[in-house]
C-alpha positions as a Markdown table, in Angstrom:
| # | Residue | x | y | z |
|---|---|---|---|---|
| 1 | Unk | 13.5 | 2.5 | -6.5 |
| 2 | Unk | 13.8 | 1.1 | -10.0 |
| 3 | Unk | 14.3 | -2.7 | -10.8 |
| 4 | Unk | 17.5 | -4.3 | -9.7 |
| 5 | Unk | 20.0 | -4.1 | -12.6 |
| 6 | Unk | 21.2 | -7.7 | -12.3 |
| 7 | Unk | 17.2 | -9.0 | -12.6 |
| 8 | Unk | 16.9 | -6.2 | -15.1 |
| 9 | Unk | 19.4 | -8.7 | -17.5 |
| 10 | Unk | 17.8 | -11.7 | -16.5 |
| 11 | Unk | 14.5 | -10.7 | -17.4 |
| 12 | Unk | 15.5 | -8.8 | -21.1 |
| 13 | Unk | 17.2 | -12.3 | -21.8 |
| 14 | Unk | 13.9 | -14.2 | -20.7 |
| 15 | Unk | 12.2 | -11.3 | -22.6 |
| 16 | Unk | 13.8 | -11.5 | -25.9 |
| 17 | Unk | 13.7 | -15.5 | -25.9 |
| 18 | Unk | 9.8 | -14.6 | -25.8 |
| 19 | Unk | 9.8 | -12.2 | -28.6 |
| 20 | Unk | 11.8 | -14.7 | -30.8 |
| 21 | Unk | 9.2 | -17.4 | -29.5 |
| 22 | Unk | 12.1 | -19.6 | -27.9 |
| 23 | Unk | 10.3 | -19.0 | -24.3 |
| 24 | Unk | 6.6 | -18.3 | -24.3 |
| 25 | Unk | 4.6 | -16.8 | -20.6 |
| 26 | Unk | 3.3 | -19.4 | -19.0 |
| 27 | Unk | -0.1 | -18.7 | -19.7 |
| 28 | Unk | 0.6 | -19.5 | -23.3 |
| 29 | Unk | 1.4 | -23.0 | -22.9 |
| 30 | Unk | -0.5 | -26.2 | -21.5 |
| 31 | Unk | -0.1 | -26.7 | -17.9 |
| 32 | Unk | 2.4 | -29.7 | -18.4 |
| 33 | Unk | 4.4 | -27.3 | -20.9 |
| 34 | Unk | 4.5 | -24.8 | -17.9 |
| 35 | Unk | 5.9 | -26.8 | -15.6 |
| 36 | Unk | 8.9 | -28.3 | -17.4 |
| 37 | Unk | 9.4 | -24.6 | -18.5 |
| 38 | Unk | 9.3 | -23.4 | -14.6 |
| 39 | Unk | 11.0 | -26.4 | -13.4 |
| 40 | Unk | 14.0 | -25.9 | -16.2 |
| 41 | Unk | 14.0 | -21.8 | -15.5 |
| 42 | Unk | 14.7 | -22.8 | -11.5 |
| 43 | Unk | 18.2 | -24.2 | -12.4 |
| 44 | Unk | 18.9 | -21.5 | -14.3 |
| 45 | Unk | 18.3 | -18.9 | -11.2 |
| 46 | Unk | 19.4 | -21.3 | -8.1 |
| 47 | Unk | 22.9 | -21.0 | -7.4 |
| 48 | Unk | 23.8 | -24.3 | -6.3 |
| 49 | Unk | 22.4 | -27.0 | -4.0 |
| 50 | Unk | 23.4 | -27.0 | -0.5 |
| 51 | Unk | 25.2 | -30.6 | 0.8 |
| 52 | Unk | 23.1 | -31.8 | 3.6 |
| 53 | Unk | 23.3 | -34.9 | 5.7 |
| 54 | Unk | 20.4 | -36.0 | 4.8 |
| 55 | Unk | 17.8 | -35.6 | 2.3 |
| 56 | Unk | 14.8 | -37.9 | 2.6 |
| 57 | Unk | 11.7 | -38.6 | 0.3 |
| 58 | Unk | 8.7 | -39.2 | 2.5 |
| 59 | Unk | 5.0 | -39.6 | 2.0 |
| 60 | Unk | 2.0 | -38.1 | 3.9 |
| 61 | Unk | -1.4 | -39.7 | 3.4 |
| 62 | Unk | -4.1 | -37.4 | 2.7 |
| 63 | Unk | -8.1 | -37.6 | 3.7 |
| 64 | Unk | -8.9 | -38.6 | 0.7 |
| 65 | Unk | -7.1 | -41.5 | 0.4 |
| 66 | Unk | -4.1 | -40.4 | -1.9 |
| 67 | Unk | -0.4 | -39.8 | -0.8 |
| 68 | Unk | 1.4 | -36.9 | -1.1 |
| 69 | Unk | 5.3 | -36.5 | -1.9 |
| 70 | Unk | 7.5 | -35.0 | 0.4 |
| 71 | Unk | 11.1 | -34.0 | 1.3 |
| 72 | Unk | 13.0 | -33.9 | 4.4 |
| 73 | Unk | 15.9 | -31.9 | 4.8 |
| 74 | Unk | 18.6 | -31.6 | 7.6 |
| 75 | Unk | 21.9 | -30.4 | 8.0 |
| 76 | Unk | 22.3 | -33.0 | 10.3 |
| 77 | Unk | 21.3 | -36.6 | 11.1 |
| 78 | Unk | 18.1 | -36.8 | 12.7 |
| 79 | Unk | 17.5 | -38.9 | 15.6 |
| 80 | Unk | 14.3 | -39.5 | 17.6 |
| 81 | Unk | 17.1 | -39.3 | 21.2 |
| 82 | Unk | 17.9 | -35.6 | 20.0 |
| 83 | Unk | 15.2 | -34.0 | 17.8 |
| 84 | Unk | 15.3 | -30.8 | 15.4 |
| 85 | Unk | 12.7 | -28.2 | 15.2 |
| 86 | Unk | 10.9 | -28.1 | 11.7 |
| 87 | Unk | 9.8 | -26.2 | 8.9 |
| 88 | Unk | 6.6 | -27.4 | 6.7 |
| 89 | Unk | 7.4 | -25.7 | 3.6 |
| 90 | Unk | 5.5 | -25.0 | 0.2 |
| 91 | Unk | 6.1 | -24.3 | -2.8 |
| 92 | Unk | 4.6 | -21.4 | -5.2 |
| 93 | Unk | 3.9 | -21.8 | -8.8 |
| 94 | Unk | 0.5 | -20.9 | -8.7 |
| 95 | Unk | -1.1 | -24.2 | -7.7 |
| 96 | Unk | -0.4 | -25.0 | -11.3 |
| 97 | Unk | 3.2 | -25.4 | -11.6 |
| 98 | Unk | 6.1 | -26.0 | -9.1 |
| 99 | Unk | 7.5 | -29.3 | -7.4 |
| 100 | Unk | 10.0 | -30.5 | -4.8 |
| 101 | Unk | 12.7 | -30.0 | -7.6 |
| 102 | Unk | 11.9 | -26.2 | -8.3 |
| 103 | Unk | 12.3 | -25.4 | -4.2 |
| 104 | Unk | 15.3 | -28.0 | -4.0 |
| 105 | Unk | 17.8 | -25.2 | -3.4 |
| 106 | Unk | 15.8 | -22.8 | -1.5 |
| 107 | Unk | 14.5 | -25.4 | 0.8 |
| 108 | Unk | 18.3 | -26.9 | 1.4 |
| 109 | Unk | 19.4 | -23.3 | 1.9 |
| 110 | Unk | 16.9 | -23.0 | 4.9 |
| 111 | Unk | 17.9 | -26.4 | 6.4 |
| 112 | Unk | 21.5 | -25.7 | 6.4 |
| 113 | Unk | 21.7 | -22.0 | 7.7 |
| 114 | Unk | 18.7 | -22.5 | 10.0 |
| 115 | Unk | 20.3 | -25.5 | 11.7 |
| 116 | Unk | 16.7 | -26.7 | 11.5 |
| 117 | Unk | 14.8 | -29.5 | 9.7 |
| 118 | Unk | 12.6 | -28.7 | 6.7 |
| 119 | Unk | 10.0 | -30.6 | 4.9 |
| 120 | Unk | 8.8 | -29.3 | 1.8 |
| 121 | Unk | 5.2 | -30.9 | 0.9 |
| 122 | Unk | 4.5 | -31.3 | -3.1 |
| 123 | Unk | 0.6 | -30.4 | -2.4 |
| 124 | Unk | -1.7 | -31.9 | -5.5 |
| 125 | Unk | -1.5 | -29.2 | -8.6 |
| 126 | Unk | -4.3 | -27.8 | -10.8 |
| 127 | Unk | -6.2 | -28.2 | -12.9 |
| 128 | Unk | -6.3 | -31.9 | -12.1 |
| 129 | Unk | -7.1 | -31.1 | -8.3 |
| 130 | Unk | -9.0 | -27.8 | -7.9 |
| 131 | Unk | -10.2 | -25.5 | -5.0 |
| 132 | Unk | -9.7 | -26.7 | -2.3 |
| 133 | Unk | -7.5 | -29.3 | -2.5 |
| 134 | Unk | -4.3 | -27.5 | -1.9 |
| 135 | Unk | -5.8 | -26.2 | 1.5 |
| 136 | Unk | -6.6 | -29.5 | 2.7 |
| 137 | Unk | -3.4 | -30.9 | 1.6 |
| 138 | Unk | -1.6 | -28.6 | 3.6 |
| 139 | Unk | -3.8 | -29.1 | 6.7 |
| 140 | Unk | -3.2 | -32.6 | 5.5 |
| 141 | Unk | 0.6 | -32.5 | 5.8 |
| 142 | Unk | 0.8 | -30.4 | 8.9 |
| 143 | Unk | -1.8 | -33.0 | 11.0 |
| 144 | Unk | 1.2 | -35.7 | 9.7 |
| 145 | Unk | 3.9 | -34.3 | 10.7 |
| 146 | Unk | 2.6 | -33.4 | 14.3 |
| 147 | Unk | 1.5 | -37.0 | 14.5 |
| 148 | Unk | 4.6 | -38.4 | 12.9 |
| 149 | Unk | 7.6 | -36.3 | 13.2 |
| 150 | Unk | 8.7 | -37.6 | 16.6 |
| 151 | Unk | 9.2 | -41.1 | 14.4 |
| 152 | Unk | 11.9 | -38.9 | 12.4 |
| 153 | Unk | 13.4 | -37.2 | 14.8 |
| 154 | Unk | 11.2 | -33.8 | 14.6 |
| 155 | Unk | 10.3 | -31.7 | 17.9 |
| 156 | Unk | 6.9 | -31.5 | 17.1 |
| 157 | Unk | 7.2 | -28.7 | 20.1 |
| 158 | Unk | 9.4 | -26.4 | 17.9 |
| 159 | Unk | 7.5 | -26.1 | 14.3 |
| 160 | Unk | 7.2 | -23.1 | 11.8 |
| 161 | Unk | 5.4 | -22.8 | 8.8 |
| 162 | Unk | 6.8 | -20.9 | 5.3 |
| 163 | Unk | 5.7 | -20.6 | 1.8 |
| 164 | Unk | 6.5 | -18.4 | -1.4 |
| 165 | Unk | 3.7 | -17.0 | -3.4 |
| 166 | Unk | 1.0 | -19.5 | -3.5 |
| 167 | Unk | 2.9 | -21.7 | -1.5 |
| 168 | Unk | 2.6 | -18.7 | 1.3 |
| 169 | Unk | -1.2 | -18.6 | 0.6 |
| 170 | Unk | -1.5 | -21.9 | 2.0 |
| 171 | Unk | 0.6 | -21.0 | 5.1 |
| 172 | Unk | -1.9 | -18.1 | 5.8 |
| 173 | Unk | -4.7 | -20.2 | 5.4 |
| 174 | Unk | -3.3 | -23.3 | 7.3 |
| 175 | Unk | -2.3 | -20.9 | 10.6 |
| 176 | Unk | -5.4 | -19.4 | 10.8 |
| 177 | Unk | -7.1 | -22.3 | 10.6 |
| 178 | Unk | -5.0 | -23.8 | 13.4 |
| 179 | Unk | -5.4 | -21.1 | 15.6 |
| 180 | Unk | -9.2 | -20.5 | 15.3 |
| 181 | Unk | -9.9 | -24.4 | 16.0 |
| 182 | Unk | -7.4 | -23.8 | 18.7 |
| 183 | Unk | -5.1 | -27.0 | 17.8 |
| 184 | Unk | -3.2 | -28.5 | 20.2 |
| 185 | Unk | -0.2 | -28.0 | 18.5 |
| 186 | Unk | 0.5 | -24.2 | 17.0 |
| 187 | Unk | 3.5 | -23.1 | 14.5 |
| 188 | Unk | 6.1 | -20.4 | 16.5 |
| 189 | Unk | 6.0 | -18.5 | 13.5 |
| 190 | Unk | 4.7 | -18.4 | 9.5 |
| 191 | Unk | 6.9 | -17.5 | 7.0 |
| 192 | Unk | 5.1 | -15.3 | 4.0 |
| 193 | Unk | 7.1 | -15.3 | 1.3 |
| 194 | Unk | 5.4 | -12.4 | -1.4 |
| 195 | Unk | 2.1 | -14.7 | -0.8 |
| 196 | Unk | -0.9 | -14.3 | -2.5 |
| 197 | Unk | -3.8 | -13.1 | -0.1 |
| 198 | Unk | -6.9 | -11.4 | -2.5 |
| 199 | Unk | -6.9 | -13.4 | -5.8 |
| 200 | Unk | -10.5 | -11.5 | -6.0 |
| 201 | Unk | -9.8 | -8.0 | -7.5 |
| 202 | Unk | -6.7 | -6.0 | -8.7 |
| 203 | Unk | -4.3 | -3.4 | -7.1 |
| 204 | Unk | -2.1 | -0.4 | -8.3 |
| 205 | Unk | 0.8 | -2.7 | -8.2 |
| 206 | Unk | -0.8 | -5.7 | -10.1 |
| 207 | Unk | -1.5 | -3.1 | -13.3 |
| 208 | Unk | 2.2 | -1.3 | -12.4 |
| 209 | Unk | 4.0 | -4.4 | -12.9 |
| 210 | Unk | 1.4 | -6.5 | -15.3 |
| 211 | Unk | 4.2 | -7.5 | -17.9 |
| 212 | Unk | 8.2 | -7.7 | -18.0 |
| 213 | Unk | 8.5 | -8.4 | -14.1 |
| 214 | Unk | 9.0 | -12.2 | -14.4 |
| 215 | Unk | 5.4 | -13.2 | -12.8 |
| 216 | Unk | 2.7 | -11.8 | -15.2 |
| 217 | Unk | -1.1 | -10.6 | -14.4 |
| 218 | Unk | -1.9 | -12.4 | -16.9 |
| 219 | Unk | -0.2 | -15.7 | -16.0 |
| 220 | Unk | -1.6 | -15.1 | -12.5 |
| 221 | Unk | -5.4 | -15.0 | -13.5 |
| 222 | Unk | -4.4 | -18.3 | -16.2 |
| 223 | Unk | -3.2 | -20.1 | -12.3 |
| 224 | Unk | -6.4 | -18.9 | -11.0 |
| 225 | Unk | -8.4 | -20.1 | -13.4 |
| 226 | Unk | -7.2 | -23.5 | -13.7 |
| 227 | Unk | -7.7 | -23.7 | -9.6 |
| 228 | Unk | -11.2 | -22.5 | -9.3 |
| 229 | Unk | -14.0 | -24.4 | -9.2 |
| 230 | Unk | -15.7 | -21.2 | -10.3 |
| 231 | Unk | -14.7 | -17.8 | -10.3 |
| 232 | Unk | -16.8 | -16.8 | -6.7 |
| 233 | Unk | -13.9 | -19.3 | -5.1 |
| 234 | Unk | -11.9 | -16.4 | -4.9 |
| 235 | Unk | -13.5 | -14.7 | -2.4 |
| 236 | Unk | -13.0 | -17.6 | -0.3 |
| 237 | Unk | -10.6 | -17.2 | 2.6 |
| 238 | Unk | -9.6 | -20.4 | 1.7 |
| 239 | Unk | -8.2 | -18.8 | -2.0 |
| 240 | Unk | -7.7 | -15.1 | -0.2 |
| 241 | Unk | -6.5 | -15.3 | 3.2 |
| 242 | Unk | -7.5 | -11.5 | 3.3 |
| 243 | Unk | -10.8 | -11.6 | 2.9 |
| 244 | Unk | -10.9 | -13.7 | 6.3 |
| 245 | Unk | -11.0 | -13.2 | 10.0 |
| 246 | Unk | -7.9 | -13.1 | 12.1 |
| 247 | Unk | -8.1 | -15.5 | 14.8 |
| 248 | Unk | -6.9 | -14.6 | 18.6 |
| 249 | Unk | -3.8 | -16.1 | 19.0 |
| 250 | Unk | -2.4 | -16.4 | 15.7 |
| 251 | Unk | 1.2 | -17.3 | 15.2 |
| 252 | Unk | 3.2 | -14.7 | 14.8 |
| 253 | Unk | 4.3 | -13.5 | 11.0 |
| 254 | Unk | 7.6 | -12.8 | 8.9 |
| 255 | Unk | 6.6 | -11.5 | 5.3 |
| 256 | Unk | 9.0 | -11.0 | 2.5 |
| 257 | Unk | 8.3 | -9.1 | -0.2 |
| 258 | Unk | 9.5 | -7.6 | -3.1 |
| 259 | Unk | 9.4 | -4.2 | -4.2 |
| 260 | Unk | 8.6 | -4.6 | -8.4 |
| 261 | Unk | 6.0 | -7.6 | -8.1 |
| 262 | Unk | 2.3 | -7.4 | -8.8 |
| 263 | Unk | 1.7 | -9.2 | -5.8 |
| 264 | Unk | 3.1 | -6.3 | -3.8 |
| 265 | Unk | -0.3 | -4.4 | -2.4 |
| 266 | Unk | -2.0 | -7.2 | -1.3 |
| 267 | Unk | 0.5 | -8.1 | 0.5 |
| 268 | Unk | 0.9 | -5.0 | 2.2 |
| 269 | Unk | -3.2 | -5.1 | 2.9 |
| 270 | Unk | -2.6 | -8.2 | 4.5 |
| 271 | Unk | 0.1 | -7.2 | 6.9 |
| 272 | Unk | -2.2 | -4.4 | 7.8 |
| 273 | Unk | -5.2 | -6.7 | 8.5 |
| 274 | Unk | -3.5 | -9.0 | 10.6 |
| 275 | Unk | -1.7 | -5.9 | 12.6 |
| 276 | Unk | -5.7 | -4.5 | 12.9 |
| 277 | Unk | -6.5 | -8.5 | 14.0 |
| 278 | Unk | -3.8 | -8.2 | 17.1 |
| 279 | Unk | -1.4 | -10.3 | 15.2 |
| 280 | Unk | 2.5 | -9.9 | 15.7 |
| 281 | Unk | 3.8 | -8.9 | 11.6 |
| 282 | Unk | 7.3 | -8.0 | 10.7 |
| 283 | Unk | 7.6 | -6.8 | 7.0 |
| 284 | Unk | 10.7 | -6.3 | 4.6 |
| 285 | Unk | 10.5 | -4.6 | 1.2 |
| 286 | Unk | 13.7 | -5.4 | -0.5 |
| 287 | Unk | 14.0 | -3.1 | -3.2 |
| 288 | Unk | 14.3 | -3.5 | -6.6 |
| 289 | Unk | 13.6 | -6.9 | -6.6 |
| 290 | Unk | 10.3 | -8.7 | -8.6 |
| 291 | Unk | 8.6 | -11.6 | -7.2 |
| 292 | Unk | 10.1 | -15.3 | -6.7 |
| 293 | Unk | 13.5 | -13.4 | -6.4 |
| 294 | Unk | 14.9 | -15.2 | -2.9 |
| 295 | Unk | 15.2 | -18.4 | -5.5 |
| 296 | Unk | 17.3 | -16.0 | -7.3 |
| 297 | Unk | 21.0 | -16.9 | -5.5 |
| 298 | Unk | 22.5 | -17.5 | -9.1 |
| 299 | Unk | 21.6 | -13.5 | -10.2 |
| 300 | Unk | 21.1 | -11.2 | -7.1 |
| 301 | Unk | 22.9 | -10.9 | -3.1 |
| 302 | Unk | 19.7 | -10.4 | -1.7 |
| 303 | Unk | 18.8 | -13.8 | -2.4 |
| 304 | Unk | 20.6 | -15.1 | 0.2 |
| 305 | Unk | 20.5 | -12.0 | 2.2 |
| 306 | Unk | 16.3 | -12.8 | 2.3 |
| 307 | Unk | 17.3 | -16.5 | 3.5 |
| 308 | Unk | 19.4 | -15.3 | 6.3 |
| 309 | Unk | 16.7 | -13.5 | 8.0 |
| 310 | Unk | 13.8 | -16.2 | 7.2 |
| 311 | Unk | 16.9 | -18.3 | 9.2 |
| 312 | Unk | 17.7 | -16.1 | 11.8 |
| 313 | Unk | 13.8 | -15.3 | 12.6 |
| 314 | Unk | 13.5 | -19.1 | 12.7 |
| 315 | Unk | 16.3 | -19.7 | 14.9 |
| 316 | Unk | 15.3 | -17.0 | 17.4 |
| 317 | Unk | 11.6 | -18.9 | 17.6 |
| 318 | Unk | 12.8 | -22.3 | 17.6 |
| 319 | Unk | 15.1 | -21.2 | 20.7 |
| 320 | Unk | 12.6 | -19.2 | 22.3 |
């Protein structure tokens, strides 16, 4: 199927503001410039900010000794006497750009039509903090919020992990971690959102969709470079979830993935290996669209369409 005609005009506008040099790829600017540029693209593609009861900013200490900003999000008051279930949510932007402002929307979106608590982690960015950083931060986060959520009203019985692009990555990474050191307390479900799993070699649909389909091979190798400590770091599981075991008893997975993004292959492969592992996978290919298109709800239906299911898949876990 052939791009979506409503991204189709988003990305000749974005395209043309880069041959007139109003709007260079990310991989032409510094990594600050980047991510004012991403950051001031978001509000252009959200399509409004839900109004929840409350939005909290929290901070989750990290083994290092630094603190990480966070977000809590909830339709509804929390209250330790009746606790919500939980999403631990990050962001993508290629562990380079992104913030809690970027994933405002999305992440509000989730919390109100899931009926469920989310808190959206701003893990450390490169190339200040490289490989592995992100991964512990998220292993960071998640220890917290089992340890502490019953403090904000969180069922720390009834948690899910989610992510988009990068931000997914780290989900992979973090669940199979937690379910090969058999922790006490496991997600009911992760949440793949187009995530990167072999940031080692290239695919048929990395060369297919190399330029003009919002995220750029080139762009993606400039995020992976800045990450790395060197380039052999990406045959890490750590960096590529699929060049890594699946553990027995992993949580069970919800990918979303669009059909015209580079990422789209290895996303595929990893479905495959985690089916091959004896993990539980459900997969939608929504056509047309590129990658990063669910924070698209100002431009495109299945925006919203893509956060119904994450919602409904989370609802039917979180009830279980």
């Amino acid at each position: 199927m052939s791009l979506n005609p409503d991204i189709a005009a988003f990305l000749e506008l974005v395209n043309s503001g880069r041959a007139a040099g109003k709007n260079l790829a990310m991989h032409q600017l510094s990594p600050e410039e980047a991510r004012a540029q991403f950051d001031l693209s978001s509000q252009m593609m959200d399509a409004g900010a839900a109004d929840l009861e409350q939005v909290d900013s929290v901070s989750i200490p990290t083994r290092d000794g630094q603190r990480l900003a966070a977000r809590l999000y909830s339709a509804r008051p929390l209250s330790p006497a009746t606790p919500s279930a939980a999403v631990l949510y990050f962001h993508g932007g290629g562990y380079v750009v992104g913030s809690l402002d970027s994933h405002d929307a999305l992440c509000r979106a989730l919390a109100e039509i899931a009926g469920c608590a989310v808190v959206s982690v701003a893990y450390r960015l490169a190339p200040q903090w490289r490989f592995p950083t992100a991964a512990h931060d998220a292993a960071d986060a998640w220890q917290w919020l089992v340890e502490q959520g019953a403090e904000l009203g969180i069922d720390t019985r009834r948690l899910a992990l989610a992510g988009d692009s990068v931000g997914g990555s780290l989900v992979a990474v973090l669940a199979t971690q937690l379910a090969a050191e058999r922790a006490a307390v496991q997600p009911r479900l992760q949440v793949l959102i187009y995530p990167v799993t072999d940031a080692s070699r290239s695919t048929p649909s990395l060369e297919r969709y190399a330029s003009g389909y919002l995220l750029e091979k080139d762009t993606l190798q400039w995020f992976y470079g800045l990450y790395e400590r060197d380039v052999a770091d990406r045959r890490d599981p750590r960096f590529s979830p699929l060049l890594g075991a699946v553990p027995p008893g992993l949580a069970p997975t919800l990918m979303v993935l669009g059909e015209c993004d580079p990422l789209h292959d290895e996303c595929l492969a990893y479905a495959a290996h985690l089916r091959e592992g004896g993990a539980l996978v459900k997969v939608t290919v929504y056509p047309g669209m590129t990658h990063d298109f669910l924070r698209m709800g100002a431009i495109i239906d299945e925006a919203e369409q893509a956060q119904e299911q994450i919602a409904q898949a989370l609802q039917r876990v979180f009830e279980a």
